[in-house]
C-alpha atoms as an extended CHARMM CRD file, in Angstrom:
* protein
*
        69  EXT
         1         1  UNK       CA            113.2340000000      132.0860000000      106.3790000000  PROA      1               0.0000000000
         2         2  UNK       CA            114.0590000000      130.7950000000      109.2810000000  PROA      2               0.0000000000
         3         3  UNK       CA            116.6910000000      127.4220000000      109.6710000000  PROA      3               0.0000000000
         4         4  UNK       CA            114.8310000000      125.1070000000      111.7860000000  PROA      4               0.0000000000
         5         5  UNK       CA            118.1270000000      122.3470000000      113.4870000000  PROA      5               0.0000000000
         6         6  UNK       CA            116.1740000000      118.7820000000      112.7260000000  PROA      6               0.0000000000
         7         7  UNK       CA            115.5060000000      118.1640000000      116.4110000000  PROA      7               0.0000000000
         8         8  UNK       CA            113.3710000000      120.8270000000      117.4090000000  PROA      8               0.0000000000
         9         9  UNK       CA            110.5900000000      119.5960000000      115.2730000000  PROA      9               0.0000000000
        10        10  UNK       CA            107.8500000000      118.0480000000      117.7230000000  PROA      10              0.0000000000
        11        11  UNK       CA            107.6240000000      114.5780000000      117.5450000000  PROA      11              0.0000000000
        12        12  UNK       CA            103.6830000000      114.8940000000      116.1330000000  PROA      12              0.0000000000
        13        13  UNK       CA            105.1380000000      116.5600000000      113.5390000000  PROA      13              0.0000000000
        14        14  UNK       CA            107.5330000000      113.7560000000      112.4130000000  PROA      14              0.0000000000
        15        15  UNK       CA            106.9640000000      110.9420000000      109.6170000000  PROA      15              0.0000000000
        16        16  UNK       CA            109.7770000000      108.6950000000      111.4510000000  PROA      16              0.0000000000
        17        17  UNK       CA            110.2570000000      108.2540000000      114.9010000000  PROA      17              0.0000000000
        18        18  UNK       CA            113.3460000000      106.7640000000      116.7730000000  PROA      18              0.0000000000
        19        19  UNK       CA            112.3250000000      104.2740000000      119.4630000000  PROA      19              0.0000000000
        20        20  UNK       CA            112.9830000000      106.6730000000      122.3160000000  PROA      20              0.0000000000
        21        21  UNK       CA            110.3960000000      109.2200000000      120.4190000000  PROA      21              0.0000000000
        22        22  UNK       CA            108.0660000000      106.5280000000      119.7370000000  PROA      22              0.0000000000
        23        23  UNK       CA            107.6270000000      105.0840000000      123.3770000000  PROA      23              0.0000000000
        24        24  UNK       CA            106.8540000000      108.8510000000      124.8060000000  PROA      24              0.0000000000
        25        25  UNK       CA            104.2870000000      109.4960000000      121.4600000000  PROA      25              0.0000000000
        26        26  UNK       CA            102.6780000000      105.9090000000      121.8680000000  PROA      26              0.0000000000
        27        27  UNK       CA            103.2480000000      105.3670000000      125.7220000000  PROA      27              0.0000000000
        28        28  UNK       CA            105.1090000000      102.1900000000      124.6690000000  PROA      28              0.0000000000
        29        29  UNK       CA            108.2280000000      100.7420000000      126.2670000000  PROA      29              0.0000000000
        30        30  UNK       CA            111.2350000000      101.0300000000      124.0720000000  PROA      30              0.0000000000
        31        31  UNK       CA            112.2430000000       97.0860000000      124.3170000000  PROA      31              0.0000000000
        32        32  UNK       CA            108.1990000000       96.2020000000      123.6650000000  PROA      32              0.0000000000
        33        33  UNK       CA            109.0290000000       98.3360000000      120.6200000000  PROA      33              0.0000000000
        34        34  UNK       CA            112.1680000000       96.4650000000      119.5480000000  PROA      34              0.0000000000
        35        35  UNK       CA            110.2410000000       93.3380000000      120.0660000000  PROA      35              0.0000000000
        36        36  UNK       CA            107.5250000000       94.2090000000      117.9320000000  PROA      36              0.0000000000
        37        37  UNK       CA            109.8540000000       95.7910000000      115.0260000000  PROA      37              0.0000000000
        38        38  UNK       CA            112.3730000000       92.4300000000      115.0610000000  PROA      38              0.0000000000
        39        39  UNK       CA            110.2870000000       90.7960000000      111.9890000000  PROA      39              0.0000000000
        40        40  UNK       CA            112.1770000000       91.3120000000      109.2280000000  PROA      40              0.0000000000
        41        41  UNK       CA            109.6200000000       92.5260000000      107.0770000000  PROA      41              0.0000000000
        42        42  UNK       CA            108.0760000000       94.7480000000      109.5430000000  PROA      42              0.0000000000
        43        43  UNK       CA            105.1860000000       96.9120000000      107.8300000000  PROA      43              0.0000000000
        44        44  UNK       CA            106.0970000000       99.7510000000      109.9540000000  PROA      44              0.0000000000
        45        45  UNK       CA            110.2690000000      100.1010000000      110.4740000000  PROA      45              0.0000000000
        46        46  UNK       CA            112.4200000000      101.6820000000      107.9510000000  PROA      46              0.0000000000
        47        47  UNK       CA            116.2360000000      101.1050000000      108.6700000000  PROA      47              0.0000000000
        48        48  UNK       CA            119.0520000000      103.6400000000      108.1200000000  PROA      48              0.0000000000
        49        49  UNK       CA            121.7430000000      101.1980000000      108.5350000000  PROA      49              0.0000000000
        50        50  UNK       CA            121.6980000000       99.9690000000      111.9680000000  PROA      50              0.0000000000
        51        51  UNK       CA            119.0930000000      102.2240000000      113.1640000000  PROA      51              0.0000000000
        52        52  UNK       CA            115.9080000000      101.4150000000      113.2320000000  PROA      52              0.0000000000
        53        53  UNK       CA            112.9500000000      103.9290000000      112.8290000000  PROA      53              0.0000000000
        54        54  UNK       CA            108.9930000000      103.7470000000      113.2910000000  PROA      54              0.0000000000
        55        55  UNK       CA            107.1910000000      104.5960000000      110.1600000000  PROA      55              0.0000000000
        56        56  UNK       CA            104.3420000000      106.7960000000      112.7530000000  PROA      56              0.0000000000
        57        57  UNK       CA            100.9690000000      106.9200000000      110.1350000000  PROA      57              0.0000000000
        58        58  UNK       CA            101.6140000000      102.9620000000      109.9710000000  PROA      58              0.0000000000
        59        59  UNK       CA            102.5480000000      101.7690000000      113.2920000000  PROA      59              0.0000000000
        60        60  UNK       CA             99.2800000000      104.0840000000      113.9580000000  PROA      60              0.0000000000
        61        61  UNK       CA             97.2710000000      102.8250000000      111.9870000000  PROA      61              0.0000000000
        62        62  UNK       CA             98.3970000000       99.2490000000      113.3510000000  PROA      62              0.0000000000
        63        63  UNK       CA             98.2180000000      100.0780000000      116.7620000000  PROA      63              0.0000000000
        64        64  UNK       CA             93.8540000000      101.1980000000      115.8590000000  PROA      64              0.0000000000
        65        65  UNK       CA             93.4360000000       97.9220000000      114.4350000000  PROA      65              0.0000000000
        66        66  UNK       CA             95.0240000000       96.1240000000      117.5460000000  PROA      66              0.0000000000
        67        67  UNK       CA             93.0990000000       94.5060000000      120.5890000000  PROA      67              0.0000000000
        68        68  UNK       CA             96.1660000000       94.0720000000      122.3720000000  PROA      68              0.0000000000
        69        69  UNK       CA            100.1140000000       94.6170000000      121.9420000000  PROA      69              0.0000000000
């Protein structure tokens, strides 16, 4: 079986997304990102202490349901 290191798994791949990943997935500047994730109770952001990651099925899902961003 072969070790896969956690970054070479392709970002379509991934459950949670940094904010760098996320822009390039969703075309989406990174501070339009931070803005969007600063409620506290964001639907779609996970933190892991002071980082802050994209939940991607949600923020999808969101982003389908969205006339504008």
């Amino acid at each position: 079986m072969e070790n896969k290191n956690i970054k070479d798994v392709a970002i379509a791949d991934k459950a949670l997304l940094t904010l760098e990943e996320a822009a390039k997935y969703f075309n989406i500047g990174t501070n339009k990102l931070r803005i969007m994730t600063n409620e506290e109770n964001c639907p779609y952001v996970v933190w892991n202490g002071s980082k802050r990651l994209i939940k991607r099925k949600p923020f999808e899902e969101y982003l389908y349901s969205s006339y504008s961003i």
